[in-house]
Each structure stands twice: as C-alpha cells, then as structure tokens.
N, C-alpha and C positions, 0 to 999 in steps of 0.2 A: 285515633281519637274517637271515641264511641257518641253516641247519638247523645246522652246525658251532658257531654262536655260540651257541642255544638248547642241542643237547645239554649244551655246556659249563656252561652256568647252571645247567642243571635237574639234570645229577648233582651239585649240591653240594646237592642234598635230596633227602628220600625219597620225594616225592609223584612219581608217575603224570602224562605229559601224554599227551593226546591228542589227535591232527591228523585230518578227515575233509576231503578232498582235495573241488574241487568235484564237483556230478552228472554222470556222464560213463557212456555204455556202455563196463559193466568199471573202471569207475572204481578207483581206488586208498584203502584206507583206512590211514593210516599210526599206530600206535601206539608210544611211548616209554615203555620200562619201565628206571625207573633202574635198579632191582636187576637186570637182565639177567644170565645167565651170560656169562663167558667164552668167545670162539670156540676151537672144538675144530678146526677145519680150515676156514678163512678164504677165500674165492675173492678176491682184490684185484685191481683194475683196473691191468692192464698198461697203461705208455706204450710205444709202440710207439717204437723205435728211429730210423725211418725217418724221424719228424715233423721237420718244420722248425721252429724258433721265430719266431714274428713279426718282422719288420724293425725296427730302432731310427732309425729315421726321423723326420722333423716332418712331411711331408705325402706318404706312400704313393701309391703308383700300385696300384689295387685294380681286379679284374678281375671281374666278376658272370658267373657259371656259372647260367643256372635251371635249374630241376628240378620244372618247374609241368603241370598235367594228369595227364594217365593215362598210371603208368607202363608201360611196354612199346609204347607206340605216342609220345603225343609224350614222353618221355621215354626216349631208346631213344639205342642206343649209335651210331648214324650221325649222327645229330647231333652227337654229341659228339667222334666223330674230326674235322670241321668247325670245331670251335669248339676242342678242342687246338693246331689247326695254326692259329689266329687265336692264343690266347692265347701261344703260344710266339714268336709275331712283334711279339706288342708288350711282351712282357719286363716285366709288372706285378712289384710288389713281394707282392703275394699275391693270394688266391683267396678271391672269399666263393660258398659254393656258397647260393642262395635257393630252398630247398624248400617248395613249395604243393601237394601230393597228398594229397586225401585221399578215403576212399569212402565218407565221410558228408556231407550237408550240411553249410554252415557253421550253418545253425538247423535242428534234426529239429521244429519245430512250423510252421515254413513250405515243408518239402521232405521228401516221402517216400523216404529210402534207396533204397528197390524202384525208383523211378521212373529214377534212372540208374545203375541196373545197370550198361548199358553202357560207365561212364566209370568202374568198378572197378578197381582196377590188373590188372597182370598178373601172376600168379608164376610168371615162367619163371628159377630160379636159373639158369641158363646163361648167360641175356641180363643177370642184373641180377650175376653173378663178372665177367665181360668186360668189363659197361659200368665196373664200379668200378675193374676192374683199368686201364683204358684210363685213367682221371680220376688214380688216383692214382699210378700210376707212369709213365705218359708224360710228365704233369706235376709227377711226384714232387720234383726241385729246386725248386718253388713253394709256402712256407708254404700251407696252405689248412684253411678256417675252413667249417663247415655250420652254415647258418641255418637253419633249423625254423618255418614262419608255420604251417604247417598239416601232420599227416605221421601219419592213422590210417588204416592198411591196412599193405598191401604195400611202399608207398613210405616204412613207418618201420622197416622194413629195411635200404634203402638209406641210408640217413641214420646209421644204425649203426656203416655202413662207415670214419666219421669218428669218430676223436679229440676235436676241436675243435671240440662240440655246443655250440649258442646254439638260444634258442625265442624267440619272439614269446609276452607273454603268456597270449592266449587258443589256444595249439597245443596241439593234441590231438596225442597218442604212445602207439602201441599198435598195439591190433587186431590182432596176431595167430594172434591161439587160435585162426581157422577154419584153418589151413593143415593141421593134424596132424587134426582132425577131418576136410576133404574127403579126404583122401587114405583112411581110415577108412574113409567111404561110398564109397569104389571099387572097395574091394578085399572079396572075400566070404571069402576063402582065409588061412585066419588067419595063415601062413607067409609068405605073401605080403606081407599087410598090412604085417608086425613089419617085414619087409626094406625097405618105401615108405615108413614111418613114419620108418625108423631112416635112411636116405638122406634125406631131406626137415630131418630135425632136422639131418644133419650139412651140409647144403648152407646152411642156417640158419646156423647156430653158427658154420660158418669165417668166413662175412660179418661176425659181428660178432668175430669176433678179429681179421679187419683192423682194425675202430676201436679193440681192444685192451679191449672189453668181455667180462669173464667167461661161462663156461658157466652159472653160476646164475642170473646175469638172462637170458639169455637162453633157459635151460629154461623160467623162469617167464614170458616172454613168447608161449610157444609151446602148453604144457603148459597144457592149466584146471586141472588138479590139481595144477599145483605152488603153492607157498606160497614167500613170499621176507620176508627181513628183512635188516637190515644193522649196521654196527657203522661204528667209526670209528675208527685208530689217524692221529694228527694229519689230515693233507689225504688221508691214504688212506682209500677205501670198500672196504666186506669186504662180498661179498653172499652168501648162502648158501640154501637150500631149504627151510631149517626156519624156526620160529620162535623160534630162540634168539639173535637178535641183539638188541641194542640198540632199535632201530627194527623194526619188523613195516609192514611195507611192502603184503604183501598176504594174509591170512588165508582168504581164499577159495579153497575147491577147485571154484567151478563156472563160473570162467571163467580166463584168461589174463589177468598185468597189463597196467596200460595206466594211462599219465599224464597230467595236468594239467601245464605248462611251470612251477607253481610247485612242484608235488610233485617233476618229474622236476630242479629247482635242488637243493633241500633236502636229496634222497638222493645228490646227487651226478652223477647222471643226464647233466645239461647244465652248462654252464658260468657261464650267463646266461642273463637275460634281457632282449629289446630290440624292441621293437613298430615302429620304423623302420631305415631301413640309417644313418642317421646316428646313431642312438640305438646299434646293432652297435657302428661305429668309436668313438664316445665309451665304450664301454664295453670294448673296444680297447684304449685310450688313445690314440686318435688326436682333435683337435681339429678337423685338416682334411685333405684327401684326394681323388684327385683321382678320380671313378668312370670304368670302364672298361664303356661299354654295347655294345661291338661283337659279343659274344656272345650276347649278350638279342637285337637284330636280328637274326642269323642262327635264333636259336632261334625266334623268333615266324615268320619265313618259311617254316620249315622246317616248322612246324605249321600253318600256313595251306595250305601247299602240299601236304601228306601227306591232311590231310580233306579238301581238294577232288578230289583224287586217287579218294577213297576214292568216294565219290560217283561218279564217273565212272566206277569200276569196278563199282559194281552198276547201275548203268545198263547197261552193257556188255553184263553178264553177263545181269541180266534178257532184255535185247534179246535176245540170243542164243537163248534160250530160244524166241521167239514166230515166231522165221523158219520157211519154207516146209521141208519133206522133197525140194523136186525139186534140183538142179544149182544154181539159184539160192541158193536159202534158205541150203543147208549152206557157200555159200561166202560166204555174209555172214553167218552164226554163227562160221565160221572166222575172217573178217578180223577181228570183236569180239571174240572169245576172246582173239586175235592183240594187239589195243590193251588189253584189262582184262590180261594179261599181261608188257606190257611195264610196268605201273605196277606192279604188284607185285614185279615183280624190281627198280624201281627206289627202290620203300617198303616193306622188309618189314614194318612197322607195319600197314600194311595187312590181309597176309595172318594178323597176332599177332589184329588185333582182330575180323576177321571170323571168324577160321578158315575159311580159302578157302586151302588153300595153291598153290603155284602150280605145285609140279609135277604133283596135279590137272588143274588147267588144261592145261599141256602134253599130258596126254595125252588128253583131253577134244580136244586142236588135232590129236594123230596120229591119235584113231579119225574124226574129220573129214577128216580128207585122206584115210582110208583110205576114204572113202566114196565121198569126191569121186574119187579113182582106179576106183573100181569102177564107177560111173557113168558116167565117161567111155568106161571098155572096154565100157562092156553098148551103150553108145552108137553107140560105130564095130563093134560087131559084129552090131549086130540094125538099124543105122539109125533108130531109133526114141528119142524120147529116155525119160530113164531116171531113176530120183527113188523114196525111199519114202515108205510114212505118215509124219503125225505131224510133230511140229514139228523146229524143227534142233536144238534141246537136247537132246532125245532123253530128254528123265525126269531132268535135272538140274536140282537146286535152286539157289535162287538165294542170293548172298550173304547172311549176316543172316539167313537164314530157315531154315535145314538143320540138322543136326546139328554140335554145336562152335560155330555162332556167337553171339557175344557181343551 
C-alpha cells in the first residue's frame, strides 16, 4: 500500500500516524499529522517536458546504461560518449540507467567507511552537468528509466538528474549534507565562503531541476538545517522547508535527509520498487523484453582498463622518481613521465582520482628536457661529462601520496 493510499485512510480520522523509516546514517523520520494546515506556498514536482513515455509495446528492446563504482572515475562521461554511440546503433525502445554507487559499505558492521575512502565519489559538478547533459539529450528521443540498487554519496545526485526514479528495496539515497559543509572548512573568509556555498548549492539544485525535482527537497538534501515535509494534492507532491505539511519527512536540524527506497516510495521520491531488472520491467508493465547488454561490456572494459592504467601510472611515476641525476637517469625519468602521461591524457579518470594532473606532468617532461639540454651543452663544451645531485624526480611526490590525492 503506498503512502497516497494510507494518507487517504487515515484523514478520515483524527488520530496521528506515525512512520520511523529504517536505521540509516541521517536517516529519515516521517510523521502524519491529520489536522496539518494548509500549504501557504507549495513547491510541486515539475514533469519535465522533454520526457518520453514508455513504449506500448508486448516485448521492448531495453538498453542497460550502468552507473556502478566510483563516480568521476569509473563513472565518468567518456565512457558514456562510447556507449551513446552503441546505444544509438542498436535503436532500443528504452533505457534503463542501473545505478550502484555508494560511499558506504553495503554492511557498516563488516566494513569500516574510512577504509575505502578512496572509492568515494567525486564532486566535480562540471563533470557530473556534462556527463548528464551528454545521457540525456544526446540520447534525449529514448524514453529512459534510473534504477537506484544502491546511490548514498555524491552518485544520488546524479540519479536526481532523472524523472523516472525506481530503487531496489534495500538502496540507500542521500548523503548529501557533507558537500556545503567541506566547502565551509575551506574557506576562512566569510565573504568568500557565502559566494562557494551559494555556487555549490546552485550547481546542486540545477542538477536536480533536470529531473524536475523541486528546490525544497533538494535544499533539504543539502542543508543539515533544513527541515522538510509534504502534502499531497491528488498524484502531486508539494515539498516545502517547514513543517507544515501533511507528512514531516525530516525534523532534524543536525543532518541532511536521506532515504530508505520505502520512505523515498511513499513521499513520492521514487516511482517503485524492484530488487531485480525483471522485477523493474514487470513493474514496467512489460511481461517480456528482450535485454540489451552491449553497454554493460563496454562499461566493464573500460573500468578494467582505466585501473590497470592507473597502476601503471604510479609505477611510472614512482620509477621516475629513483633514477640517477647524470645524462642517463633524467632521460629515463623523462621517457616514464613520457608513458605515465600518455595514459593520463588518454583516462582522465586517472588524473580525477589521484590528483596527478597531467599538465604537471608535462611540465615536470619540459624542466627534464631542459636539463637534459644543459647537460649536453656543459658536455660538448668542457668535454667532460655532466649530470647533478640527487635523484631524477627532483623532490616530486609520487601519485596517491601528495597533496590532493585520494
């Protein structure tokens, strides 16, 4: 019974119900006050014009998009121009996008958070307006549907970016509140702050007006101190800041909300729920269908081959680091610099998750050449050969271990 059938029941009395959503960091506490006032000014969930509606079909041609690991690196928008230019060749009758990101474990009692830090998303809004922009309007003439298995971090942002939300029972949706707090501790300069704050929330906010989700959920997903509740005029949700709706969704001023897939049904949040992809299409209305996995292959190669990459560049770059100061050494630091460079320009994933950028690199290859030219003059002019202290890195850190990396 979804949360529309229940309010209907319970205003035709005057008792009070109460929902406590399961244990979740930030969880959601949802209360129903039948006597609620009246919305004084309603935020309702836009449909966005642009949407396609599902095909009337008996058995779909369905294209699977994933959206699994860490976003900004295997989740990242080159991939996805790769798998545009597949999904426009085989002309599906729709898109189910299958999001798995999350930067919690699936259990916090068998896996410490801290421990994979490093598989945290990314928030680069740049990368993550481009990549959505690239998904939804390159492939804009294709209905398309976002699955939700798992999406607490940064990657339930992206997932926003869609209209046509489904969860997998046990997905977590949230997380967040740290975005407006780290930018807080960066800034000491309180002028400063308000203007990173106030860009941060708006690079926020348009991402989720592409899925045509209001400013007030998404103040309250961002904001710890916001408060949110809802109302309901027929199939429309009204969200707003206070707690004068209908439903009180989140009472707390000391975190940011965040969902359980049955709380984010019941307010309206998602559309469904469906714990397999045949479970999605029957809930669909599709009976049968024919799956399109040629994206899912590309996608799994392309993260196979970006980590091994990655790998080879701090090898690389380490190496580089331990070579000799004479003629020799700086010109086998150079030709390493030279190979951890060409993979970087050819995965910027790479340089997203170490922080290693590459134009760095490049110039780290020009004060090398510039060395190696000097040495060769001191060489044909003294006879003698020619080389300084110290290693060929010269006091450069290595990937993963410097300042910025993750």
């Amino acid at each position: 019974m979804t949360l529309r059938t229940r309010l209907a029941r319970t205003m035709r009395s005057t008792l009070p119900l109460t929902l406590v959503a399961p244990a979740l960091v930030g969880a959601v506490s949802i209360t129903l006050s039948a006597n609620a006032p009246a919305l004084a000014s309603p935020a309702p969930v836009p449909t966005p014009s642009e949407d396609k509606a599902l095909p009337l079909v008996a058995k779909p041609k369905v294209y699977v998009i994933p959206m699994k690991g860490q976003l900004g690196t295997d989740i990242h928008v080159d991939i996805y121009k790769k798998i545009i230019e597949d999904a426009r060749k085989v002309k599906p009758d729709f898109i189910v996008f299958d999001m798995d990101s999350s930067d919690l474990p699936k259990s916090m009692l068998l896996e410490d958070p801290g421990d994979r830090r490093e598989e945290w998303g990314i928030m680069d809004y740049d990368h993550i307006r481009t990549m959505v922009r690239a998904l939804r309007e390159d492939l804009g003439d294709v209905p398309q549907v976002m699955w939700v298995e798992d999406a607490f971090g940064a990657s339930s942002l992206v997932a926003l970016a869609w209209p046509n939300l489904y969860m997998a029972n046990q997905a977590r949706f949230g997380g967040l509140g740290g975005a407006i707090a780290n930018i807080k501790a960066r800034y000491s300069q309180e002028d400063v702050e308000a203007k990173m704050v106030a860009a941060t929330a708006g690079g926020i906010l348009g991402i989720l007006e592409k899925g045509g989700y209001p400013t007030a959920l998404g103040e309250a997903l961002i904001y710890p101190e916001q408060v949110l509740s809802a109302s309901f005029e027929g199939r429309k949700v009204n969200f707003r800041n206070d707690l004068e709706g209908q439903w009180l969704i989140d009472t707390s001023k000391d975190h940011a909300v965040s969902f359980r897939a049955t709380t984010a049904e019941d307010v309206g949040l998602s559309d469904g729920n469906a714990d397999t992809f045949s479970d999605l299409m029957f809930l669909l209305g599709y009976r049968e269908f024919e799956q399109i996995d040629s994206g899912q292959k590309l996608f799994d190669d392309y993260v196979q081959d970006w980590r091994r990459a990655m790998e080879k560049v701090r090898e690389y770059y380490n190496d580089s680091q331990e070579t000799g100061g004479d003629l020799k050494g700086l010109q086998q630091a150079k030709s390493l610099l030279e190979k951890a460079l060409t993979l970087l320009e050819r995965y910027p994933a790479i340089e997203m998750r170490l922080g290693l950028p590459a134009l760095k690199v490049k110039l780290d290859i020009d004060r090398l050449k510039e060395e190696i030219n000097g040495i060769k003059r001191q060489e044909k002019e003294t006879g003698r050969p020619g080389g300084r202290s110290g290693g060929g890195g010269g006091g450069r850190s290595a990937p993963g271990n410097g300042p910025g990396s993750r």
